[in-house]
C-alpha positions as CSV (number, residue, x, y, z in Angstrom):
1,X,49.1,245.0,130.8
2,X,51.5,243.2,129.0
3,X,50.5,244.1,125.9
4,X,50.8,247.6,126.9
5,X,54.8,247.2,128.6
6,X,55.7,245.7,125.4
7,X,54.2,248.9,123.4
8,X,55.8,250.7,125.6
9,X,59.0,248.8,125.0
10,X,58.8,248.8,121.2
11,X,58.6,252.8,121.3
12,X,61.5,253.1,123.3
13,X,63.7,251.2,121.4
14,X,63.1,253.0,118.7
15,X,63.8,256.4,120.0
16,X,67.1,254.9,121.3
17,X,67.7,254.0,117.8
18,X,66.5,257.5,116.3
19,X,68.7,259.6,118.9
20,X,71.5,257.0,117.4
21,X,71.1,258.2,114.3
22,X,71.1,261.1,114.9
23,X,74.5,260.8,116.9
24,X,75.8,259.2,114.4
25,X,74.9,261.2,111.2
26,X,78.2,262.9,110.6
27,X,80.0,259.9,109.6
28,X,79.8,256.6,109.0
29,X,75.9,255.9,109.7
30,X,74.8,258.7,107.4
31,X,73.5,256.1,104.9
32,X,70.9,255.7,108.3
33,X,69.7,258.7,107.6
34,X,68.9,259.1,104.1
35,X,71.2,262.2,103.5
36,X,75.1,263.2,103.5
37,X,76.1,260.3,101.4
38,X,78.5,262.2,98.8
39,X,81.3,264.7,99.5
40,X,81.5,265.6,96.0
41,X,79.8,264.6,92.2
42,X,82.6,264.2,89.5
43,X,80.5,264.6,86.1
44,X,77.8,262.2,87.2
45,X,80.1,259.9,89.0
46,X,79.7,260.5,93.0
47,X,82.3,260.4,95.4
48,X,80.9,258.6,98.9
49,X,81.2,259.4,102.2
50,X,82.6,255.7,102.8
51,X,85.4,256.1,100.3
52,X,86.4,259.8,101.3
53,X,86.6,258.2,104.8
54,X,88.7,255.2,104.1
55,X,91.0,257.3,102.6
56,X,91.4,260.1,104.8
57,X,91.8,256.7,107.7
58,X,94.5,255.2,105.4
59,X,96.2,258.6,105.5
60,X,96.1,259.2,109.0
61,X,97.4,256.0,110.2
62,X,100.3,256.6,107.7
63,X,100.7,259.6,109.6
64,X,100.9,257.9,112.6
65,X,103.0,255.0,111.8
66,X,105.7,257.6,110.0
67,X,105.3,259.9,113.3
68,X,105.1,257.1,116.1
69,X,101.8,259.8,117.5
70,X,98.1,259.3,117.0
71,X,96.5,262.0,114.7
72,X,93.5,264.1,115.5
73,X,91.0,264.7,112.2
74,X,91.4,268.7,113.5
75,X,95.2,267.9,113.6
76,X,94.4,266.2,110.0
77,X,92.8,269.5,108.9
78,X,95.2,271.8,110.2
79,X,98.2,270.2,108.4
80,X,95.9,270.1,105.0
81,X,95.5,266.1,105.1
82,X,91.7,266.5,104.0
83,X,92.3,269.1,101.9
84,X,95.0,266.5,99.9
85,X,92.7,263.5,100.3
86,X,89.9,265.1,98.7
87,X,91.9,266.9,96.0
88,X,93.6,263.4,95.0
89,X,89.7,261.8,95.1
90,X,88.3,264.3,92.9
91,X,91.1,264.2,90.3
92,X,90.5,260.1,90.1
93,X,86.8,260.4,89.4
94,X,87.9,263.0,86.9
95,X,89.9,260.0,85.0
96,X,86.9,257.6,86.0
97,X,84.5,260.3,84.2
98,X,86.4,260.7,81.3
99,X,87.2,256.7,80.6
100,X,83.4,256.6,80.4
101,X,82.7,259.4,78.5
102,X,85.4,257.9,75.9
103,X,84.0,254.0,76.3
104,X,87.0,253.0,77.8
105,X,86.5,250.0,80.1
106,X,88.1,246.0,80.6
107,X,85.5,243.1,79.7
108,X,84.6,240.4,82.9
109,X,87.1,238.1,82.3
110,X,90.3,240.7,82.8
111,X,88.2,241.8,85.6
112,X,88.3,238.2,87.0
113,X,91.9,237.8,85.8
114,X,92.7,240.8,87.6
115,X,91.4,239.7,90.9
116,X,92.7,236.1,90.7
117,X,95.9,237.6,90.5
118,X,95.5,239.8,93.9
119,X,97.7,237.5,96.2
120,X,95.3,238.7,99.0
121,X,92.5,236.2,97.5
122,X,94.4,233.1,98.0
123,X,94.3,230.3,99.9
124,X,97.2,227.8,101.4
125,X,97.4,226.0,98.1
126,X,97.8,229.3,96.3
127,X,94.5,228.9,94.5
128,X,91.6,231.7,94.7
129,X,89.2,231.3,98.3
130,X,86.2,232.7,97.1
131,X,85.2,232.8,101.3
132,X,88.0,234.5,101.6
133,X,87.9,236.7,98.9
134,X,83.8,237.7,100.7
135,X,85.7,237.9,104.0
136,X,88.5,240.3,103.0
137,X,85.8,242.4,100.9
138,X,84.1,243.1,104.5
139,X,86.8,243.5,106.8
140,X,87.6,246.5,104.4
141,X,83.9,247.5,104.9
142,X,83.4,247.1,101.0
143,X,81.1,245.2,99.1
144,X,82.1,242.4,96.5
145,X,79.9,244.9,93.8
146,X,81.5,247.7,95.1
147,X,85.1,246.5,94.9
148,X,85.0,245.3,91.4
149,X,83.2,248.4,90.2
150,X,86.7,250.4,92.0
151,X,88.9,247.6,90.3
152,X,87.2,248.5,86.9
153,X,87.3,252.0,87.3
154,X,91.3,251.8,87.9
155,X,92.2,249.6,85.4
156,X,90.0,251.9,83.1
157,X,91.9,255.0,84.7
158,X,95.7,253.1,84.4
159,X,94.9,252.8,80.6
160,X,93.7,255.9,79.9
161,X,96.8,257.8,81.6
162,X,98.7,255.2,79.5
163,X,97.4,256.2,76.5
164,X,98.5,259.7,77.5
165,X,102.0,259.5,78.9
166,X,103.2,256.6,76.1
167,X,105.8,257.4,73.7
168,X,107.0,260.5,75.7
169,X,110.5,261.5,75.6
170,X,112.6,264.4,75.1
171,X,114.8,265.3,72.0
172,X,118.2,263.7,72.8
173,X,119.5,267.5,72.1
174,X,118.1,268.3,75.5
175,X,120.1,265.5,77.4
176,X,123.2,266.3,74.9
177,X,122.8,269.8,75.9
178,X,122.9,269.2,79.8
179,X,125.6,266.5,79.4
180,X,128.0,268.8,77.6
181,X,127.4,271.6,80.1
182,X,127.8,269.3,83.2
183,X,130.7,267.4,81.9
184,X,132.6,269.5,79.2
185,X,136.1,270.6,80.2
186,X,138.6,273.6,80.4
187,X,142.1,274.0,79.8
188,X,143.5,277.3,81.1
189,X,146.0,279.9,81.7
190,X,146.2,282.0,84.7
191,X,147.9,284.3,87.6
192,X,147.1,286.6,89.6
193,X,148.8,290.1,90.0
194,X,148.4,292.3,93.1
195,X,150.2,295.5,95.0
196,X,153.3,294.1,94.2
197,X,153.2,293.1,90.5
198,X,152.5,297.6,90.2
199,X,154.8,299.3,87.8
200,X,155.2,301.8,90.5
201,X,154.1,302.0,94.1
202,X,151.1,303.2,95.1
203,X,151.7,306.8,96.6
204,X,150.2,308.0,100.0
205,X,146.6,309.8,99.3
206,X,145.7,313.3,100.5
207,X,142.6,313.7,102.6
208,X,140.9,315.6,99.9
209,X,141.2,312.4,97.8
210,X,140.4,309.8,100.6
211,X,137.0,312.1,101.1
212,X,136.1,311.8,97.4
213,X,136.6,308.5,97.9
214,X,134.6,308.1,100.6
215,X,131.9,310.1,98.9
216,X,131.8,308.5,95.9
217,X,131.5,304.8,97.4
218,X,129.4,306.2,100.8
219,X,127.2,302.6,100.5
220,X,130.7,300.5,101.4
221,X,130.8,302.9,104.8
222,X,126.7,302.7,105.4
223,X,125.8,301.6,109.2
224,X,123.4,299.1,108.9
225,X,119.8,300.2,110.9
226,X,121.0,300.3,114.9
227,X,118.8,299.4,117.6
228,X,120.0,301.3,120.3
229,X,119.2,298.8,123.6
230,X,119.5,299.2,127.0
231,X,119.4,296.3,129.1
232,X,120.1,294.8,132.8
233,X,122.3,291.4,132.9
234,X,123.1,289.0,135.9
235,X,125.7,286.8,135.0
236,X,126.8,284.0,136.6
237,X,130.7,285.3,136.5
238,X,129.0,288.2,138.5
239,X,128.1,286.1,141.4
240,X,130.9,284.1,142.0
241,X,132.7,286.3,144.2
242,X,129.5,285.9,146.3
243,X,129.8,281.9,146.1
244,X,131.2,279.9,149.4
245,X,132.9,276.7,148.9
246,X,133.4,274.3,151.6
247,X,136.2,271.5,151.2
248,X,133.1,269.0,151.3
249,X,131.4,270.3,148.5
250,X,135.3,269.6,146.3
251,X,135.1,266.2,148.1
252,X,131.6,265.5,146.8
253,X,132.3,266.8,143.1
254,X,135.8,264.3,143.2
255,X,134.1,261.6,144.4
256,X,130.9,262.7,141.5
257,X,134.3,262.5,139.0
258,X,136.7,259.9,140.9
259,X,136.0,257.8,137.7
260,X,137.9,260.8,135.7
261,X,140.3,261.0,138.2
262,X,141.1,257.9,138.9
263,X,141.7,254.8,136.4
264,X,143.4,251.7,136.3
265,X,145.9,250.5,134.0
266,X,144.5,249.8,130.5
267,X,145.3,247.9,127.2
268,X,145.2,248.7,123.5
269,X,143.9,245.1,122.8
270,X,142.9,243.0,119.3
271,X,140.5,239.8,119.9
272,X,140.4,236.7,117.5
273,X,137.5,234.5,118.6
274,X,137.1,231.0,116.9
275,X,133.7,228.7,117.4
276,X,135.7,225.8,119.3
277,X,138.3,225.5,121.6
278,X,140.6,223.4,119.0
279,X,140.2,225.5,116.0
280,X,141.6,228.6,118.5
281,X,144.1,226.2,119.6
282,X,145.3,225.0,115.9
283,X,145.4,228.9,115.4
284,X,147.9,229.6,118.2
285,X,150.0,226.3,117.0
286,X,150.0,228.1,113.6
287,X,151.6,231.4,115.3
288,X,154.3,229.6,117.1
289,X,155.6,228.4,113.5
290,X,155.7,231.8,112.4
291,X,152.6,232.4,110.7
292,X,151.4,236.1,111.0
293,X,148.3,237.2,113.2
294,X,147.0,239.7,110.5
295,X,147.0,236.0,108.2
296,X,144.7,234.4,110.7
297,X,142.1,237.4,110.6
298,X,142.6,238.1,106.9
299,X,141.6,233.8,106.8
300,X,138.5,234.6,108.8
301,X,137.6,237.5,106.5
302,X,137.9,240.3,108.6
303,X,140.3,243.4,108.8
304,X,141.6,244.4,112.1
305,X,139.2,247.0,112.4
306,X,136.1,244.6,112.9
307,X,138.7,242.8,115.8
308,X,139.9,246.1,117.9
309,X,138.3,245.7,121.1
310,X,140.0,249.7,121.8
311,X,141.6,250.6,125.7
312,X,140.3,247.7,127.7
313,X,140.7,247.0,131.8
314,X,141.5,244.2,133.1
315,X,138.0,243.6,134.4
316,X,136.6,244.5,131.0
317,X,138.6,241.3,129.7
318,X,136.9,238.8,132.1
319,X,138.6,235.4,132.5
320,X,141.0,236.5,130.2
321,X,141.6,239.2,131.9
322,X,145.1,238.1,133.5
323,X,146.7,236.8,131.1
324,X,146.4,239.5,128.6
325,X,147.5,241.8,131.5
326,X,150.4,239.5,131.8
327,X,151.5,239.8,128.0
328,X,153.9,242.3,126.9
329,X,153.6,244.7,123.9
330,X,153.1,243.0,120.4
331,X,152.9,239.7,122.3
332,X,149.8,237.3,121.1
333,X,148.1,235.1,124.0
334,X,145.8,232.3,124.1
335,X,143.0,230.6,123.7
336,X,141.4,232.6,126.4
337,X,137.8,232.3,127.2
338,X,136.2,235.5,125.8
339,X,132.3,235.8,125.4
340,X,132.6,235.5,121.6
341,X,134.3,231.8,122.2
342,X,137.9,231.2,122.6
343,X,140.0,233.9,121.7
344,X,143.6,234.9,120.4
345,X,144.5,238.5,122.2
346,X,147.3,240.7,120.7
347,X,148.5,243.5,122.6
348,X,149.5,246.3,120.7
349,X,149.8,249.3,123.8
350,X,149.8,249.6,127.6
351,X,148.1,252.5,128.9
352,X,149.5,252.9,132.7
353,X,146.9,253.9,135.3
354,X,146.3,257.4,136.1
355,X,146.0,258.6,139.7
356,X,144.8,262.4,140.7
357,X,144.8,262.9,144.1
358,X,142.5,265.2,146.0
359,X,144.7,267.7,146.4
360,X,145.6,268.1,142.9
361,X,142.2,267.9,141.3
362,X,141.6,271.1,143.8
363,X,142.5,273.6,141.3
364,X,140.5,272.0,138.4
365,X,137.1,271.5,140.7
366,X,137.2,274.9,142.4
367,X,136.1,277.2,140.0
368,X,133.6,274.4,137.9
369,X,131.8,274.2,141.2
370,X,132.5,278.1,141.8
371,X,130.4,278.3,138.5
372,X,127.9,275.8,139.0
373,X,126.9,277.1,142.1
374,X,126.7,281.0,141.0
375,X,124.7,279.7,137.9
376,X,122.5,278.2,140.8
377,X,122.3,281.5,142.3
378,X,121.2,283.0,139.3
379,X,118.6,280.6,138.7
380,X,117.0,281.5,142.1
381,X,116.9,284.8,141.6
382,X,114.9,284.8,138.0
383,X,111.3,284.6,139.7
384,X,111.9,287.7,141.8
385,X,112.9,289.6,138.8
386,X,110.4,288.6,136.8
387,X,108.0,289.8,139.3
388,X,109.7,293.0,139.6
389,X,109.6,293.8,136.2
390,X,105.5,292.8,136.0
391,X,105.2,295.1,138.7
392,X,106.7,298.3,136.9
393,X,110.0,298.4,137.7
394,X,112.3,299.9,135.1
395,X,115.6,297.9,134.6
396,X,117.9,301.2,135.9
397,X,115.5,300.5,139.1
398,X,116.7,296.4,138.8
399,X,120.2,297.5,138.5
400,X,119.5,299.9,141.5
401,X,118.1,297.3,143.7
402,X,119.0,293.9,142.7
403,X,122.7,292.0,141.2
404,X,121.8,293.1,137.8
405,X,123.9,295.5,136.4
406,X,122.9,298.0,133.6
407,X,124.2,298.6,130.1
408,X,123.9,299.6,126.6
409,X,124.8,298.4,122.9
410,X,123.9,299.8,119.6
411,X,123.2,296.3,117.7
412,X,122.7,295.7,114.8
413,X,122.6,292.4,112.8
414,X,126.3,292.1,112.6
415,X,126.6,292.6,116.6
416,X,128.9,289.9,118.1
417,X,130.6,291.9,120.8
418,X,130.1,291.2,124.4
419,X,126.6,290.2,124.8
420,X,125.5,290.0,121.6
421,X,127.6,287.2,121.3
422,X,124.5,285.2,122.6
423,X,122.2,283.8,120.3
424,X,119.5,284.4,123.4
425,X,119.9,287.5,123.4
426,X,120.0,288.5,119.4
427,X,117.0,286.3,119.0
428,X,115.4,289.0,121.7
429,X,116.9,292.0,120.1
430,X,115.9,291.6,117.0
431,X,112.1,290.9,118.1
432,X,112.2,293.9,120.5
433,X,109.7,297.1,119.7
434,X,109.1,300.1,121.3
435,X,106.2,299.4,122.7
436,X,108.0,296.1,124.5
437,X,108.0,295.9,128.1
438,X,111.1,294.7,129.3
439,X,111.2,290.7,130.3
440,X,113.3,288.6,132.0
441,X,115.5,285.8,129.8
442,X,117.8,283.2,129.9
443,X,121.4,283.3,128.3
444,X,123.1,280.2,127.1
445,X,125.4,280.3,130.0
446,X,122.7,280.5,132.4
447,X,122.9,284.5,132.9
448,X,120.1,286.4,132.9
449,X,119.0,289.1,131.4
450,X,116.0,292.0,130.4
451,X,116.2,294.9,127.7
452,X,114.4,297.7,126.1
453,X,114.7,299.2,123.3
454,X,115.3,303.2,123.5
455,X,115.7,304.0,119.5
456,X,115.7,302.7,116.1
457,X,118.5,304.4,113.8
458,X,118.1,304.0,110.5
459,X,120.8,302.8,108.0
460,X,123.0,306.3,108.1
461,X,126.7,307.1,106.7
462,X,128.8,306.5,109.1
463,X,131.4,309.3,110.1
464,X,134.5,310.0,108.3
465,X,136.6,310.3,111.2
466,X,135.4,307.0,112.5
467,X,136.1,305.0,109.2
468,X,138.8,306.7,107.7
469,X,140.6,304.1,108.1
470,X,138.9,301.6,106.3
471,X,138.2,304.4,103.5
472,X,142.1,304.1,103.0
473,X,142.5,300.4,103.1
474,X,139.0,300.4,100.6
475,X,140.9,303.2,98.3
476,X,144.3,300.9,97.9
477,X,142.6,298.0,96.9
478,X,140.4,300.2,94.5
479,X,143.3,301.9,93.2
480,X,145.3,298.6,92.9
481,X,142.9,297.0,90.9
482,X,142.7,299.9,88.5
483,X,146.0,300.4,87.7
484,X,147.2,296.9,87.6
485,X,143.8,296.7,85.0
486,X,145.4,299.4,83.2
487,X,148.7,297.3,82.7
488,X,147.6,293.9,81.7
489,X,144.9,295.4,79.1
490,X,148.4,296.9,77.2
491,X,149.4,292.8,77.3
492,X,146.2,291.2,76.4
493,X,146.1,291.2,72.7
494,X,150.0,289.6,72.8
495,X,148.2,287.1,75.9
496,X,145.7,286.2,72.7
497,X,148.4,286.0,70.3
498,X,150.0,283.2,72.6
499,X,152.9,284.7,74.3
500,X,153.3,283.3,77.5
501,X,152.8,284.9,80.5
502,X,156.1,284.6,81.5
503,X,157.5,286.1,78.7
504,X,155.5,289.4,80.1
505,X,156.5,288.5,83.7
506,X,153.6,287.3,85.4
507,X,153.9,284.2,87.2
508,X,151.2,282.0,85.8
509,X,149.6,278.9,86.7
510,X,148.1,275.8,83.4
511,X,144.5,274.1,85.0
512,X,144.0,271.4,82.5
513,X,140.1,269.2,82.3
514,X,138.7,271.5,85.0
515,X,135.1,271.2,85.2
516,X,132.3,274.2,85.5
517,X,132.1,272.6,89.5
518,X,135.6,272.5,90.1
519,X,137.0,274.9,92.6
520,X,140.4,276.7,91.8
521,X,142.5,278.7,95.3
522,X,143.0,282.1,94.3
523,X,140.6,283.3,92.1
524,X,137.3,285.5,92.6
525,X,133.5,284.2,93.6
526,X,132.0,283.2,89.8
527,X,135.9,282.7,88.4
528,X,134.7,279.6,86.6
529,X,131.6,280.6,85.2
530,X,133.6,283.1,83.6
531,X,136.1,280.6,82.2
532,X,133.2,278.7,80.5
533,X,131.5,281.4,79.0
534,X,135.2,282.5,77.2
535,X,136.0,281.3,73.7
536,X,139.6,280.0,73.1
537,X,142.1,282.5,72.8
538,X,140.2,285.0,75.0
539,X,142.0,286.6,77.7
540,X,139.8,288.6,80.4
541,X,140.3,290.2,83.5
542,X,138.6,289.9,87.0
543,X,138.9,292.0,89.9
544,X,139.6,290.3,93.4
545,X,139.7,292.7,96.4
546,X,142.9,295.0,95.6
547,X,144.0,292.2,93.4
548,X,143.2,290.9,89.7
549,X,143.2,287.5,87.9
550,X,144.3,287.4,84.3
551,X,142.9,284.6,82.5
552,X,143.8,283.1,79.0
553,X,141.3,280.3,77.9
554,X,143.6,277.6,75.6
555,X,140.8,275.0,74.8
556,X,137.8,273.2,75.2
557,X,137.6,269.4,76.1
558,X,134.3,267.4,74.7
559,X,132.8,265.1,77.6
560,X,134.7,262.6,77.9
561,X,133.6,259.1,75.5
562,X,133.4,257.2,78.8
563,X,131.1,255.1,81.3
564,X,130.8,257.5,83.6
565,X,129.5,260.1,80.8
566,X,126.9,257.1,79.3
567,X,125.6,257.0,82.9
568,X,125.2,260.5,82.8
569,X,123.9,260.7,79.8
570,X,121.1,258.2,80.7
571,X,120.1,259.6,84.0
572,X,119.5,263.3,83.2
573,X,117.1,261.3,79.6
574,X,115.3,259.6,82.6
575,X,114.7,262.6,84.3
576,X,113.6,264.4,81.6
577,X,111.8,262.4,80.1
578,X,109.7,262.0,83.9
579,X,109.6,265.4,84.1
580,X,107.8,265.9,80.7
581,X,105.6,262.6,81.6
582,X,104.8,264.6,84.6
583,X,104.0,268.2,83.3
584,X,101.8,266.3,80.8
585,X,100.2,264.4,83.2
586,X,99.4,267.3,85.3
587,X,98.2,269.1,82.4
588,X,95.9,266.5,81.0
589,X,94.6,265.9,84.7
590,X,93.6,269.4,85.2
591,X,91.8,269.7,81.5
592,X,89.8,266.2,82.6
593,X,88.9,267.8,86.2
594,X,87.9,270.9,84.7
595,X,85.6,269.6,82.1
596,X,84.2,267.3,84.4
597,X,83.0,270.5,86.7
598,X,83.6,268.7,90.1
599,X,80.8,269.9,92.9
600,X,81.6,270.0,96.6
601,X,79.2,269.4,99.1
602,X,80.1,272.1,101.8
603,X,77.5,270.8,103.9
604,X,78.6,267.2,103.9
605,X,82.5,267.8,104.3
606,X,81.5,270.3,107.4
607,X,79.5,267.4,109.0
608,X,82.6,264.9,108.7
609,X,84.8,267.5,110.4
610,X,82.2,268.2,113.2
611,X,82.4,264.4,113.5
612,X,85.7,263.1,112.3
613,X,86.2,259.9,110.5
């Protein structure tokens, strides 16, 4: 009989431990099992489940620690984490492959170098713990094989990239290049002529003219597409008129604000604390023979800054509270206890206390409570309109019915009138279709509000009647620009010649050392890109709104033979020479991947995510 219970007891342990297996064959315990123990073969080096695991671990408690929030593995997946872990995986055992292939490997003494240098190994006495060494191997769940083979393979790897990226630089054209167009220089001369620099005034246009004007530049008066909208609003402005206020609900919102209302005298103060109560003492001896405060702080090496304590109470001061209260402007008290130690306190204002009665805060509290409580009102109503509207009812029928009133706009992106003025509601307009049902939203100021769209109208010309107008103003600044073109062409070759533009009557400006980034009042959008791409002695023109800018370029200035250019210099030579190191990295990593013909195990990688790490 006992024979038999302990048969009995033999087979169910091992069906516990089968079912185990089995619960545990997605991760982890695969090895168990006999199968799933690679995600991927590089060439013929394998990738295992463990490391793919570890890694995707070490990236998801980054993720964590960065975030402060515990990550998922399907959160992992959806923000590509296994995708990157992987990617990164395969292209290492691509270096790995190709360091074999080529013979490249470090001998067993820089292996053991290596790892009696890992300051992870060491004991107290700074020497190598071989028990510690075993002990940190398995609490990273890796054998002492398995680690050195890794450490191998990555010194094997470093050297190869090595190899690769060594030696790489840029010609020092390239960085000579950027350098003179970040830091060359301009000198120039320019002014800017407009209606009133005309020969002769502009004369008043016919309408025949102002329509072939209007023709000929019809994309200037284009409407943009128009959503014609029709929509209900309840706004809280609407319900005040429906608001009762009782003088207990203004008592309750001064008392809420009696602190605003009400406050006691205050002081513009400076503290000076000292670590003892006779060095604070020798300090105030010091002032009584004349010495200056700012001195003493400039002694301690502060500014006054790091000692303004701001608009202090009395209360605020504690036990020296009184006595700086006592002081007059500019006067300096103490030693006074303060909680940094005993202090020195100058006085440099008196703020006097400020006292709103009841009475006369009435005006200021009527209408914020007026408002808050119609917003309230509002607010209560948004269910019942919500259910309205998701029971069929059109919004002429919420207007009909309910607070709401009804109205329409024609919006368009460029809408800032009256509601549109509401991000809330733009953000809804320009979602709406026609096939929307109306719903009920909230406006910033705690309105509500529901629209429909009733028409899309496409981008059209917009009437001459209604734009004429801005047809005229658009023809004088047109017109302006031409003929005052006109004129300063007949003066450019003299502008070249170097007259000076006030010998021709325009009212010039010199820039001297401007840079391509610097910003000069006056001119058009790209004015100094235009300046740089000008030889000297070249004299253009650029059009500015019914205005234009005449422009004369005098001379060029090297970069400067300075610091500031060296540093320059040297940072855009690092960066371009990482940037190559980069590109070539990325293209040597990709040949080595390629030829190595990676293989995926579907199967494996789809177990891990049914599981998770």
């Amino acid at each position: 009989m006992a024979k038999g219970s302990s048969s009995i007891s033999r087979t169910a342990v091992w069906i516990l431990l089968g079912l185990l297996i089995i619960a545990l064959g997605g991760f982890g315990a695969t090895n168990l099992s006999g199968n799933l123990r690679t995600v991927a073969t590089v060439g013929d080096l394998p990738i295992s489940v463990e490391r793919y695991g570890r890694e995707m671990r070490q990236e998801m408690a980054a993720v964590q620690q960065q975030t402060g929030r515990a990550l998922t593995f399907a959160q992992a997946e959806q923000i590509g984490l296994d995708r990157a872990v992987l990617q990164r995986l395969v292209a290492q055992r691509a270096l790995d492959h190709e360091a074999a292939q080529i013979g490249l490997s470090i001998g067993d003494a820089n292996l053991r170098d290596r790892i009696l240098e890992i300051g992870a190994f060491r004991g107290i006495d700074g020497e190598f713990d071989r028990e510690g060494y075993r002990f940190a191997l398995e609490s990273s769940g890796l054998s002492e094989a398995e680690f050195e083979t890794q450490l191998r393979e990555e010194v094997s790897r470093t050297l190869l990239q090595g190899a690769i990226l060594s030696g790489v630089v840029m010609p020092d054209a390239y960085a000579e290049t950027l350098v003179n167009f970040v830091a060359e220089r301009r000198d120039f001369t320019w002014a800017r002529l407009d209606e009133s620099n005309l020969e002769a005034p502009l004369e008043t246009p016919d309408e025949a003219t102002l329509r072939a004007h209007y023709e000929e530049n019809i994309s200037e008066f284009t409407l943009p597409e128009t959503k014609q909208i029709t929509y209900a609003l309840l706004s809280p402005d609407a319900m005040v008129d429906q608001v009762e206020i009782s003088e207990d609900d203004l008592r309750e919102a001064y008392q809420l604000r009696e602190a605003e209302f009400n406050q006691p005298e205050r002081r513009l103060v400076e503290r000076l604390a000292y670590l003892d109560e006779a060095s604070a003492a020798a300090a105030a001896a010091r002032l009584e023979e004349g010495a200056e405060f700012e001195a003493l702080v400039s002694e301690r090496g502060l500014d006054l800054a790091d000692i303004d304590l701001g608009d202090v109470t009395e209360a605020n001061l504690g036990e020296a509270g009184a006595g700086v209260f006592a002081a007059d402007v500019g006067d300096v008290v103490g030693p006074l206890p303060s909680s940094l130690g005993p202090a020195l306190f100058r006085v440099n204002a008196v703020l006097p206390a400020q006292f709103v009665s009841f009475e006369e805060a009435q005006p200021l509290l009527r209408p914020e409570v007026a408002a808050d409580r119609a917003r309230r009102l509002v607010e209560a109503q948004a269910e019942n309109l919500d259910d309205l509207l998701a029971g069929g009812a059109t919004l002429e029928e919420l207007a009909a019915d309910t607070d709401m009133t009804l109205a329409q706009i024609d919006w368009n992106a460029e809408s800032t009138e009256d509601i549109a003025a509401y991000e809330a509601f733009r953000r809804a307009a320009r979602a709406v279709t026609v096939e929307d049902f109306p719903e009920i939203g909230q406006l910033e100021d705690g309105g509500l509000f529901a629209l429909r769209l009733d028409a899309v109208l496409p981008p059209r010309p917009a009437p001459f009647a209604e734009v004429r107008d801005a047809v005229l103003e658009h023809w004088r600044a047109a017109e302006t620009e031409a003929r005052l073109t006109a004129q300063a062409e007949q003066q450019l070759q003299q502008l070249s010649e170097g007259t000076s533009f006030a010998e021709l009557g325009m009212d010039a400006i010199r820039e001297d050392g401007l840079l391509r980034s610097d910003f000069v009042g006056g001119t058009p959008a790209g004015f100094m890109q235009e300046v740089f791409d000008m030889a000297v002695g070249d004299v253009t023109i650029q059009p500015d709104e019914g205005a234009i800018v005449v422009v004369r370029l005098d001379a060029v200035q090297d970069p400067q033979p300075d610091e500031e250019t060296t540093a320059l210099r040297d940072q855009l030579s690092a960066q371009a020479n990482q940037a190559l190191s980069q590109d070539i990295s990325e293209i040597y990593n990709s040949d080595v991947t390629l030829r190595a013909n990676p293989q995926v195990d579907v199967q494996t990688l789809q177990a891990i995510r049914m599981s998770g790490p």
